[in-house]
C-alpha positions as CSV (number, residue, x, y, z in Angstrom):
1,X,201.9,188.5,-6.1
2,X,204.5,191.4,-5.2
3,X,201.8,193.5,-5.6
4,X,199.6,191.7,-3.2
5,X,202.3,191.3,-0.4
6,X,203.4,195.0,-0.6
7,X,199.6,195.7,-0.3
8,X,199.4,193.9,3.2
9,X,203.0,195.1,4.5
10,X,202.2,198.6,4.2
11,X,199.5,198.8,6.3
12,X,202.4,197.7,9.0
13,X,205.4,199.9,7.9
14,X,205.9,202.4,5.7
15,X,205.5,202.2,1.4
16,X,209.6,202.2,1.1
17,X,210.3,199.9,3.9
18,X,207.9,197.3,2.6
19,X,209.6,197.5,-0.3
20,X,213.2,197.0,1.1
21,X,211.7,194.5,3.5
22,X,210.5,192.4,0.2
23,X,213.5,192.5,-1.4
24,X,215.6,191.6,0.8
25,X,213.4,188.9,1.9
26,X,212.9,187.6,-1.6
27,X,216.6,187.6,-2.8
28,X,218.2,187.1,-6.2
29,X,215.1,184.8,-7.1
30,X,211.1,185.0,-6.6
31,X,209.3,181.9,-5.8
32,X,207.7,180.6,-8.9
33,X,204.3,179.0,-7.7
34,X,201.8,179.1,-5.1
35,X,203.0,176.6,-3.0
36,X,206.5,178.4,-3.2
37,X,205.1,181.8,-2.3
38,X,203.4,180.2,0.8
39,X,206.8,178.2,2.0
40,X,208.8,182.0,1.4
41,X,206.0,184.5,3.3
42,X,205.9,181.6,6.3
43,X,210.0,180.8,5.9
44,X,211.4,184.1,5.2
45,X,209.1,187.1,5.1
46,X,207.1,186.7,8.1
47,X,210.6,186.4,10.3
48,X,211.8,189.7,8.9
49,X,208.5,191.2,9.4
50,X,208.4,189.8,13.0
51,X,211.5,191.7,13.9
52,X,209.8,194.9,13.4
53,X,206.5,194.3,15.0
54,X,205.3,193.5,18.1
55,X,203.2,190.7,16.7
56,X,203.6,187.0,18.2
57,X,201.7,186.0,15.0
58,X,201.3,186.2,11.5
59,X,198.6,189.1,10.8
60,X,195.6,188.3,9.5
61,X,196.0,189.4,6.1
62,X,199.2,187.6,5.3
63,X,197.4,184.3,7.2
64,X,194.8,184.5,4.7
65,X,196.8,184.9,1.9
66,X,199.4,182.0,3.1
67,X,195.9,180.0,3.0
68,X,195.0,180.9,-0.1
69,X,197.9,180.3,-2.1
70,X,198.4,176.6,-0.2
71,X,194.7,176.0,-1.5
72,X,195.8,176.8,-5.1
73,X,198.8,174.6,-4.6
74,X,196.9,172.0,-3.3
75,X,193.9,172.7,-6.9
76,X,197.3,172.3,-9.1
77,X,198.8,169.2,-7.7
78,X,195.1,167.8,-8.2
79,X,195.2,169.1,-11.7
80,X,198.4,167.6,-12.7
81,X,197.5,164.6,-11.7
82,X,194.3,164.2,-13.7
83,X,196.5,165.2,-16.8
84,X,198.9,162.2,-15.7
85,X,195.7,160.5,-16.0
86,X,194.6,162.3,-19.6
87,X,198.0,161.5,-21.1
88,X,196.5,161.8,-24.8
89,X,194.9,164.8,-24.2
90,X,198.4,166.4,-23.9
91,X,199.0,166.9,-27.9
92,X,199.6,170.0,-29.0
93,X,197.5,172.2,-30.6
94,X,198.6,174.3,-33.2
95,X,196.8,178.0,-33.2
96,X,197.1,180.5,-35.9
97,X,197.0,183.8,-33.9
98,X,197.6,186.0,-37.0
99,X,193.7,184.9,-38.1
100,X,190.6,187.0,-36.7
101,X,188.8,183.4,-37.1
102,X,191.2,181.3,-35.3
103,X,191.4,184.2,-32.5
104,X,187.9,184.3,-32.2
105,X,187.2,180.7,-32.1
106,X,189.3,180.1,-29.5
107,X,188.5,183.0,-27.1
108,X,185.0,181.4,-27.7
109,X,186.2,177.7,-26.3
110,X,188.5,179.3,-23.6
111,X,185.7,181.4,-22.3
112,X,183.6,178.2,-21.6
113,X,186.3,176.4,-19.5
114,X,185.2,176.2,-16.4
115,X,185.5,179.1,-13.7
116,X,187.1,181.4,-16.3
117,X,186.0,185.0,-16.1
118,X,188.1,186.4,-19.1
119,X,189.9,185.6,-22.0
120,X,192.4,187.5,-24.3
121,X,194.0,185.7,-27.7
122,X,196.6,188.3,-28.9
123,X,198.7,188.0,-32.0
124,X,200.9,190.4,-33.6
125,X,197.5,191.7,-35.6
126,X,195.1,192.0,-33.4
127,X,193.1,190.6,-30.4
128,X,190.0,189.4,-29.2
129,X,189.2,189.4,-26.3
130,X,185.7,188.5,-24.0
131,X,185.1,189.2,-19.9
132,X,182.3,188.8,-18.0
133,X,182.9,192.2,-16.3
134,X,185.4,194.8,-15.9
135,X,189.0,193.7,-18.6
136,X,191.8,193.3,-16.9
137,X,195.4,194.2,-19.2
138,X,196.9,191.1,-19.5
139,X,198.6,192.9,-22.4
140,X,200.9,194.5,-19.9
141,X,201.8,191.4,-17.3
142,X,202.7,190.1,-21.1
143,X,204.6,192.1,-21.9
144,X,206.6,192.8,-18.6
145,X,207.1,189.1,-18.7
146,X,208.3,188.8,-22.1
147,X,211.3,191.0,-21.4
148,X,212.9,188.2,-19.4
149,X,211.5,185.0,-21.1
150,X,208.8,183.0,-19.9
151,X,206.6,179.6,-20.5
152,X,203.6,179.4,-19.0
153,X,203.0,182.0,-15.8
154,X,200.0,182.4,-13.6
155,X,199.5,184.5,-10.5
156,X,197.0,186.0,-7.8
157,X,195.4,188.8,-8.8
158,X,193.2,190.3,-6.3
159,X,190.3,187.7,-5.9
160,X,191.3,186.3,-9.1
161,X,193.8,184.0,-10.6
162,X,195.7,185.3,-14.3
163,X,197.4,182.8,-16.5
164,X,199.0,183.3,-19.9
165,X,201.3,181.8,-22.5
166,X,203.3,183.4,-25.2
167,X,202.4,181.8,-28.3
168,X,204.3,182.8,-31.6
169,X,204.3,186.5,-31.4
170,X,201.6,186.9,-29.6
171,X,200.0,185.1,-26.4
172,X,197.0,183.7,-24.8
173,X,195.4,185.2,-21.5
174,X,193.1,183.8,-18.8
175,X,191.2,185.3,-15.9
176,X,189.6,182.9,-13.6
177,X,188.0,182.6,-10.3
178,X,191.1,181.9,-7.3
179,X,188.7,179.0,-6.3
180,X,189.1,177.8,-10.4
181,X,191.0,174.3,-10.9
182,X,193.9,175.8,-11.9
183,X,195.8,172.8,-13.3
184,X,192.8,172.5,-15.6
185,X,193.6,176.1,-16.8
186,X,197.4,175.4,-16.9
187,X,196.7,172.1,-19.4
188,X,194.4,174.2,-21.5
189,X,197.4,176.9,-22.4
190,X,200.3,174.5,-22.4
191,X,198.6,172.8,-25.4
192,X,198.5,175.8,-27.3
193,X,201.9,176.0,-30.1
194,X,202.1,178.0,-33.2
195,X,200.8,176.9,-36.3
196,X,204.6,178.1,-37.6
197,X,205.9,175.4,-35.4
198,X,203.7,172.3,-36.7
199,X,203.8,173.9,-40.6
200,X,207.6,174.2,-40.3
C-alpha cells in the first residue's frame, strides 16, 4: 500500500519528498486495513499533501484509490459477517506443509476459491505454487513480514489484492482479483494451523 501511495505522490512532488511526506503523515504506526488506509489518506495524508499543492481537491488518483479501498472494506465487513453466520465452518484445519502431497492438494483447493488468480503453499521444503498468469513473490512480502511478526495480512497490489498466513515454518499465499470477497479469502487462511499444533 506504501508502494501504491508513493506511486501517486510522486507524480506531485518529488521521489524523496513523497517519501518524507508519507512518513511523516503515517507516524509511528501504519493503518492495518482497508478501511483504515482510506480514513488516514482522507484524515491525514491528503491535508499534508494539500499544503503543497494548489489543489482544492483530492487528485484523481488518490480519489480512486480512497474508493477502492472503502469498497474492500465494505467486501470484508460482508465477509465477516457471513462467517458469523458459518460459525462451524471456523475449525481449524491442520496442514502439513513439510509434504509435497498436502502442499499440492491444497494449492489445488485454494486455486478454485472464487476470484483467486494465484496460489503459493510454502513450507520449509519446498513449494507449490499455481497462477493464472504472470507469479507474483509472495515469498518476499513473507518474508519482510516475518521479521516483525504477523497473523493474517493482506494488501492492494496493483489491480490485485495479496493475502498470506504464516503457517509452521512456512506460509500460505493468495492472489485475487481487488473486486474478490475478501472476507471469503481471509476465512479460507485463518483456518489453516500446523499439523505440529493439532499432533502436539
Amino acid at each position: 500500500m506504501e508502494e501504491s501511495l508513493l506511486q501517486i505522490l510522486s507524480r506531485y512532488i518529488s521521489p524523496m519528498a513523497a517519501e518524507n511526506l508519507l512518513r511523516r503523515a503515517l507516524g509511528p504506526k501504519a493503518p492495518a486495513t482497508p478501511g483504515e488506509w482510506a480514513r488516514f489518506i482522507e484524515g491525514s495524508l491528503w491535508p499534508e499533501l494539500g499544503r503543497l499543492l494548489p489543489f482544492r481537491e483530492m487528485p484523481p488518483e488518490l480519489k480512486a484509490l480512497v474508493r477502492e479501498l472503502k469498497q474492500l472494506s465494505l467486501q470484508e465487513a460482508e465477509g465477516e459477517s457471513e462467517e458469523a453466520e458459518e460459525e462451524e465452518a471456523l475449525l481449524e484445519e491442520a496442514v502439513d506443509l513439510e509434504d509435497p502431497a498436502a502442499r499440492e492438494h491444497l494449492a489445488r483447493r485454494l486455486a478454485r476459491l472464487e476470484g483467486v488468480l494465484g496460489v503459493v503453499v510454502a513450507g520449509g521444503s519446498g513449494k507449490e505454487e499455481r497462477f493464472a498468469g504472470e507469479p507474483i513473490p509472495l515469498e518476499l512480502i513473507h518474508l519482510l513480514l516475518a521479521r516483525q511478526g504477523y497473523g493474517v495480512f493482506y494488501a492492494l497490489l496493483q489491480e490485485n489484492v495479496v493475502a498470506l498466513k504464516p503457517v509452521g515454518a512456512g506460509y500460505v499465499g493468495l492472489l485475487a482479483r481487488k473486486e474478490t470477497n475478501i472476507g471469503r479469502l481471509l476465512h479460507a487462511l485463518r483456518r489453516l494451523v500446523p499439523i505440529t499444533e493439532v499432533s502436539g
